[in-house]
N, C-alpha and C positions, 0 to 999 in steps of 0.2 A: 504493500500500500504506500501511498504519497506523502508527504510531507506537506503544508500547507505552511510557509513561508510568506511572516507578516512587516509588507516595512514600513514606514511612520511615516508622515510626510518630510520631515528631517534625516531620513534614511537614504538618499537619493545617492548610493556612490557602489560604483562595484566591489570596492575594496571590503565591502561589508561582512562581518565574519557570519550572517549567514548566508548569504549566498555562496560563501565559499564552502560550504557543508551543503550547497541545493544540488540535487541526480536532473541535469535536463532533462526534458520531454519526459519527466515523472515527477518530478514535485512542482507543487505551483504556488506561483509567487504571488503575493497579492498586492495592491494596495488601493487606497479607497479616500473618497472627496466629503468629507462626513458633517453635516453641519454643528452634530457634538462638540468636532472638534475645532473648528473655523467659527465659532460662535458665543463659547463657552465665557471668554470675552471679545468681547465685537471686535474681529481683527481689520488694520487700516485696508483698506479695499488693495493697496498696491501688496500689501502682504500676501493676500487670500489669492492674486494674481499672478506672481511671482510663485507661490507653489506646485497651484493649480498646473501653470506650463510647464515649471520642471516637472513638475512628477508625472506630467503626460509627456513626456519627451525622454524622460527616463524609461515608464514601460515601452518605449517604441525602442530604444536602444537593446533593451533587457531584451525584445523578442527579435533582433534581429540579431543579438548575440546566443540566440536559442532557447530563453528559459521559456516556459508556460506561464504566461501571464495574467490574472484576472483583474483588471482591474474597474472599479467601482468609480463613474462620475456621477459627480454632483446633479445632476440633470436627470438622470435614468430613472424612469418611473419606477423602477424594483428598490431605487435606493433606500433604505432606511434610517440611516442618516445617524445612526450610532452603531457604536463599534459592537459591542454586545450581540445585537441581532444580526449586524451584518457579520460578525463568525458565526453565527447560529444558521445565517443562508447560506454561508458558503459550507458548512458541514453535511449541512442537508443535501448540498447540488454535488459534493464531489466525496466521493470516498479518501479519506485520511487517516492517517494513524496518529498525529501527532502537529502542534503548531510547533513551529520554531521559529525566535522572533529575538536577532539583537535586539539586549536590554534597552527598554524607552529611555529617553534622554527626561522626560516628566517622572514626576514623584507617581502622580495620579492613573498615566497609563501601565505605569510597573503596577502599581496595585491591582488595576481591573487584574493584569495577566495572575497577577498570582490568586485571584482570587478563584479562576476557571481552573488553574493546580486546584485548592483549595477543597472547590465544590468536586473534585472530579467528573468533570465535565467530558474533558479530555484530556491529553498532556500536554502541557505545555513548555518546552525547552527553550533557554532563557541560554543566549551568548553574550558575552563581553562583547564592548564597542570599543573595538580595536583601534577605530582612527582617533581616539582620544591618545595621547602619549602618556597619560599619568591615569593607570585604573586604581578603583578605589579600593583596591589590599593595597598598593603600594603609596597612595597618598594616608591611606588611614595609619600606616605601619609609621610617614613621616611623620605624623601629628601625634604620634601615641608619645606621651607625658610630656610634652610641647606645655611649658605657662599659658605660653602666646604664638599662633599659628601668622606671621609673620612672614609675607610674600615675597620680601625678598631672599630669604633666606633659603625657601621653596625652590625659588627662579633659580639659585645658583646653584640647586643640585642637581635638576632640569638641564642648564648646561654643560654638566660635568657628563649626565647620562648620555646626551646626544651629542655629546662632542662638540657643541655649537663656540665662534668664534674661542677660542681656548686656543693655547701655545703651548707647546708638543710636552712642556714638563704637568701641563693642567692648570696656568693662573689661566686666569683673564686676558685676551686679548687688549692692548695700550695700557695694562695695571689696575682698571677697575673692573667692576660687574657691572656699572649704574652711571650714565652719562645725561641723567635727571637736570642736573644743572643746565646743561647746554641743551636744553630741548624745552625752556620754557622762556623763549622770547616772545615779547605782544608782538602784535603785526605790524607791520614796516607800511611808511604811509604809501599809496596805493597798489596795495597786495591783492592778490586776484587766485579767483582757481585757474590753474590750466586747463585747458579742452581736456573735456571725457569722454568717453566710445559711449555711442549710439548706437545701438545694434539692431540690424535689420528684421522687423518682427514674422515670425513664422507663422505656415497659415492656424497652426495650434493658438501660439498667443494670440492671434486675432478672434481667433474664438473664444478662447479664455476671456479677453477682455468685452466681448459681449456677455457675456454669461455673468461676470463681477457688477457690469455697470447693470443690468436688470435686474439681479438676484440681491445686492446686499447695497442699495441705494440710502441706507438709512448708517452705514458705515461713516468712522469717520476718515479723511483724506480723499486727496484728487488721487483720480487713476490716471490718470492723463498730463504731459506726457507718462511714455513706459519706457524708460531705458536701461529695465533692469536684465541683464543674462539671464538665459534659463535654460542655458546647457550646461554641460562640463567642458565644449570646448569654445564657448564664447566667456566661460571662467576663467579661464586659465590667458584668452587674451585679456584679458581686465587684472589678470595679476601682472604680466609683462607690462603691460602699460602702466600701471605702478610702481615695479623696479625702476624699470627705465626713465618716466619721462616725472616722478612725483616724489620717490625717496630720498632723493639726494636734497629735498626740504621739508620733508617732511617731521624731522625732528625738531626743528628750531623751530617751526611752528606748530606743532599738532598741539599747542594749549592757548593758540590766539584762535579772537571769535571775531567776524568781521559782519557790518551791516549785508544784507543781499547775495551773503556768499557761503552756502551749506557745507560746502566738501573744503576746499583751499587745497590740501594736501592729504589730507585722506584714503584713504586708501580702499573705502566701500566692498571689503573682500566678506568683511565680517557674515553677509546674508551668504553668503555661496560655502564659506566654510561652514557655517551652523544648520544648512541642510544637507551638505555634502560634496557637493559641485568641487571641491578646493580640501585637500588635507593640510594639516596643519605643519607637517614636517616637512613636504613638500615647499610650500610658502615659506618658513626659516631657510630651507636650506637657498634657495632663490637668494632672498633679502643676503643671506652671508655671503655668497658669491658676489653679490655689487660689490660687495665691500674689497672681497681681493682681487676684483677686477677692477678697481679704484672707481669705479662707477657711484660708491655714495661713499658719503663721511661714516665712521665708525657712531659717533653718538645719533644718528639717524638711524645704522642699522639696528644696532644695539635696542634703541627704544622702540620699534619696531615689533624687534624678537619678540622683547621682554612680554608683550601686549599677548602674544600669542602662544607662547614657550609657559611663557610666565603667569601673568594672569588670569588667562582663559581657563588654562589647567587646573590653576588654585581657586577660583572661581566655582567651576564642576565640583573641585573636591570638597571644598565646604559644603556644599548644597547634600552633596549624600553623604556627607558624614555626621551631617544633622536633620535631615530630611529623619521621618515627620516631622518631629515640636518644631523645628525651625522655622517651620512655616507661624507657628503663633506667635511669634515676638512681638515683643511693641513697649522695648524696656525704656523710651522715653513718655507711654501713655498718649502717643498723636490721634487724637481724636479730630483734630478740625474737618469738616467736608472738603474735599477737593473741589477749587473752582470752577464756574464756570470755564472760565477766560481759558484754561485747560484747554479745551476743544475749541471755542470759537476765536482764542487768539486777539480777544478782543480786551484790552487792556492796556494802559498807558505807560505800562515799565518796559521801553523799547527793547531791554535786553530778553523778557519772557514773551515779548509777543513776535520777535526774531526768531528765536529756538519755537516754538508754535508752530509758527507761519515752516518755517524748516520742514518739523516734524510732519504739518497735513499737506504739503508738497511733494515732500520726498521721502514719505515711512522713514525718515532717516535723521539725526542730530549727530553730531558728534562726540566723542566722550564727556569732553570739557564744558558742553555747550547744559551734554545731560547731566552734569554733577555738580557744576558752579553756579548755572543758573536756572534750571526748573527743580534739580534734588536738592540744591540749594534753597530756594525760597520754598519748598516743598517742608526742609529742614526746622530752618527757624520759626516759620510757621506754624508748623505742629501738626501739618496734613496727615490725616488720618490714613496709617501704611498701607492699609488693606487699600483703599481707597488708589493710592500713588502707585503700588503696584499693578494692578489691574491696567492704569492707564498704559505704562512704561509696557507693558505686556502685548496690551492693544495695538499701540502705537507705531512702533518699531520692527522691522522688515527681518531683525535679524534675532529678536527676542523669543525665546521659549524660558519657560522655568528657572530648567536649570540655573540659566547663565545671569535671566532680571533678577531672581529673588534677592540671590548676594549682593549685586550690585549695587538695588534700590536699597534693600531693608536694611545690608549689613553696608555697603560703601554709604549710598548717600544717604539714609537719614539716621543712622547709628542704631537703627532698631534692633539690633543683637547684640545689644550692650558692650561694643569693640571685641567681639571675632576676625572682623575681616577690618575693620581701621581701627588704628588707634590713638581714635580723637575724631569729634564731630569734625568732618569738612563743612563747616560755619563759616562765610564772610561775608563783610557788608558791602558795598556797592563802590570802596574803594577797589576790591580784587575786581570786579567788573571791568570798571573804570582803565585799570591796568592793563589785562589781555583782552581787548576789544575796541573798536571805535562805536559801541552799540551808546552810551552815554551823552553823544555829541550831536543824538537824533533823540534826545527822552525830554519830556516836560520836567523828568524831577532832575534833580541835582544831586550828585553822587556824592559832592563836597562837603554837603550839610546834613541835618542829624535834626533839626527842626525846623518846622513851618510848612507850607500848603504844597512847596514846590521839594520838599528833602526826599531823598530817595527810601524808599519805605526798606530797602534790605538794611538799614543803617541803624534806625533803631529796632526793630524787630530781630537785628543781631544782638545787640545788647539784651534785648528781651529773653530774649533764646536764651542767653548765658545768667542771666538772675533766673528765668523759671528754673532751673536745673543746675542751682550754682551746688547745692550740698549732695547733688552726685560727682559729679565734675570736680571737686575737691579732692576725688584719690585718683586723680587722671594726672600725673606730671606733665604731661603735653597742653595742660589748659592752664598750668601754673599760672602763665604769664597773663592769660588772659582774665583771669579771675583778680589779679592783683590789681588791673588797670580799673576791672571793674569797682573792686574794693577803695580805692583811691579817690572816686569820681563824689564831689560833694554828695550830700543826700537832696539839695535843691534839684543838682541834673540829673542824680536818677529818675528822679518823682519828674522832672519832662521827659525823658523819655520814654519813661513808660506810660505817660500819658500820650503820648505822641504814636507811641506803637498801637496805643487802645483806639488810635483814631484811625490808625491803619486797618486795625482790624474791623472797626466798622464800618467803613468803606470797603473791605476784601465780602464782608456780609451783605452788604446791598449794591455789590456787584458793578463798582466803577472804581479798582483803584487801580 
């Protein structure tokens, strides 16, 4: 009997370790367009788009390299639209002995599978995800009696396993790990992105993109333009075109934000690696060859790696090494509602309604744009987690679980009480001000701290740091900030926090 071979919409890559266990023309391979899970939270319309084509462009590949393929559109009157019943049809329609299904990259999809183990329904065989480079026996083995699980320290053993930039005795290539310094320049006055590929749409995407713009009109973001890949080999042109023509600036910039300008240097690989289109080792090794091809500067390569060696990895690991409770966190109590201005961009702090306008354009923000300034004002604010992630979840082309929860919950709004940072990433509208010209187009003023026109991240930073001065107190990294705080008459603290209560009432009736 057959095997019944299930892959996720993030499963889109041959290298997969089950199909490398699939018998052609007897096991079949399935995959399926499910509104469960394209719905569960309303994903950007270019997201549900960008799937949608690779994964019909994937099974077209999968059947001309021989497997049996069944696969399930969104369209088809049999579809059921959850995964549950759609194994249940596809048991019914084909003789099987067993599923086998590299491990989901979601908490919630591993559960249903183990749950069908469970009931004995049927069996269920569960493979590692091999194109990750750090599985979770050997991140959990790193972390085991770790105080503090500390990413960089992760990243350099990362480098040591894959040989990446290293000199033949094992330091560090130029004598450090970490070229952090030289990769946080503001933008240089008139900075630009360079040209991005276009890619000629196939007659699949053209129907995809029908099928989005009828079926999930109530989504948020433009589908249009579409210039995202959705193969593996117009991915892999979108990685050459970032070695080449975007790394060699991409370090000195990749933490300036500029008015009108989404990508700058960028590298937009993130969506193709997180469905599969792009492996991760593949992409390092690329990026380190510019570098001994003189092709980019080492602290561009370096900061690069690190993103994907390093953080992407560490990122995963947390998430399963706490998954379940991790998901309940919410060690600062952020209960506020998520704004409106969220979705319709409609708000006067040029910097949040830049990153907005980004995000319902291009499914897409940049790291800095997502941590400084929406997880940022998300932060001091006290936006309620549940709430912040859901959106970042939504929103985002290249977001599943695994990789948002840490981000949002444990990087930007501390909600894991410093696992993954250690120290709120809290600033007021001078760090704006700094890496961005977004301040030199806003009614408020970054410079001030009170009155009608002050920038609301300014005191609602300060806010932030009184609401939560007596946890913050065993944090060494907020030392300095708590001292300034403590120094400040009690006349200007009582303005500003009167100042931030007026913020907050204006964030409540929806004009600030």
């Amino acid at each position: 009997m057959a095997n019944l071979i299930i892959l996720f919409p993030d499963q889109l890559s041959m290298s997969l370790s089950s199909l490398q266990h699939c018998e052609k023309q007897q096991d079949i391979v399935m995959l399926f367009e499910l509104k469960e899970q394209f719905t569960y939270v309303k994903y950007h319309k270019k997201k549900i788009a960008f799937l949608f084509a690779a994964m019909r462009h994937f099974a077209e590949e999968l059947t001309v390299a021989g497997f049996l393929v069944r696969y399930v559109r969104y369209d088809d009157p049999n579809n059921t639209q959850a995964l549950d019943s759609e194994l249940n049809r596809a048991l019914q329609e084909s003789k099987v002995k067993q599923i086998v299904s590299t491990q989901p990259s979601e908490w919630y999809l591993l559960d249903k599978l183990n749950q069908w183990n469970e009931k004995k329904i049927i069996k269920v065989t569960l493979l590692p995800d091999q194109r990750f480079l750090s599985s979770h026996e050997s991140f959990a083995e790193w972390a085991r009696d770790k105080k503090q699980l500390r990413m960089e320290y992760f990243y350099r053993e990362m480098r040591k396993k894959y040989n990446i930039l290293l000199e033949t005795d094992g330091s560090p290539i130029g004598g450090k790990w970490n070229y952090d310094e030289e990769n946080r320049q503001p933008p240089a006055r008139g900075i630009s992105s360079p040209p991005r590929i276009s890619h000629k749409k196939s007659p699949i995407l053209l129907k995809v993109l029908t099928l989005v713009s009828d079926t999930f009109p109530d989504h948020f973001g433009s589908l249009e333009p579409f210039h995202y890949a959705v193969t593996r080999e117009h991915a892999l042109l979108e990685l050459k075109h970032f070695i080449t023509k975007l790394l060699p600036n991409f370090g000195a910039y990749q933490d300036a934000m500029v008015r009108g300008e989404p990508y700058l240097y960028h590298s937009l690989l993130s969506s193709y690696l997180n469905a599969g289109l792009l492996l991760p080792l593949e992409i390092c090794k690329m990026a380190e060859e510019a570098y001994y091809d003189k092709t980019a500067p080492l602290h561009s390569v370096e900061g690069f790696i690190r993103q994907i060696l390093g953080w992407r990895e560490y990122i995963r690991g947390i998430y399963w090494l706490y998954m379940p409770e991790y998901q309940h966190r919410n060690y600062l109590n952020a209960k506020r509602s998520l704004p409106e201005f969220y979705w319709s961009a409609e708000t006067q702090m040029r910097c949040m309604r830049e990153a907005i306008e980004h995000t319902r354009d291009h499914a897409y923000s940049h790291h800095i744009q997502r941590l400084m300034v929406t997880g940022n004002f998300a932060l001091i604010a006290g936006l309620d987690v549940k709430e912040v992630q859901a959106w970042y979840l939504s929103v985002y082309s290249d977001a599943y679980e695994w990789v948002e929860m840490p981000n949002t919950l444990g990087m930007s709004l501390f909600g894991d009480g410093g696992i993954v940072a250690s120290k709120p990433y809290a600033a007021s509208g001078k760090y704006i001000q700094r890496m961005s010209n977004f301040c030199k187009h806003c009614v408020y003023n970054p410079n001030i701290t009170m009155g009608e026109n002050a920038c609301p991240f300014n005191a609602l930073y300060w806010d932030f740091v009184q609401r939560h001065e007596k946890i913050f107190q065993n944090n060494q990294r907020m030392g300095f900030v708590l001292s300034t705080w403590k120094k400040f008459p009690i006349e200007k603290k009582n303005e500003i926090l009167q100042q931030a209560d007026e913020h907050f009432k204006r964030l409540a009736q929806g004009y600030l």
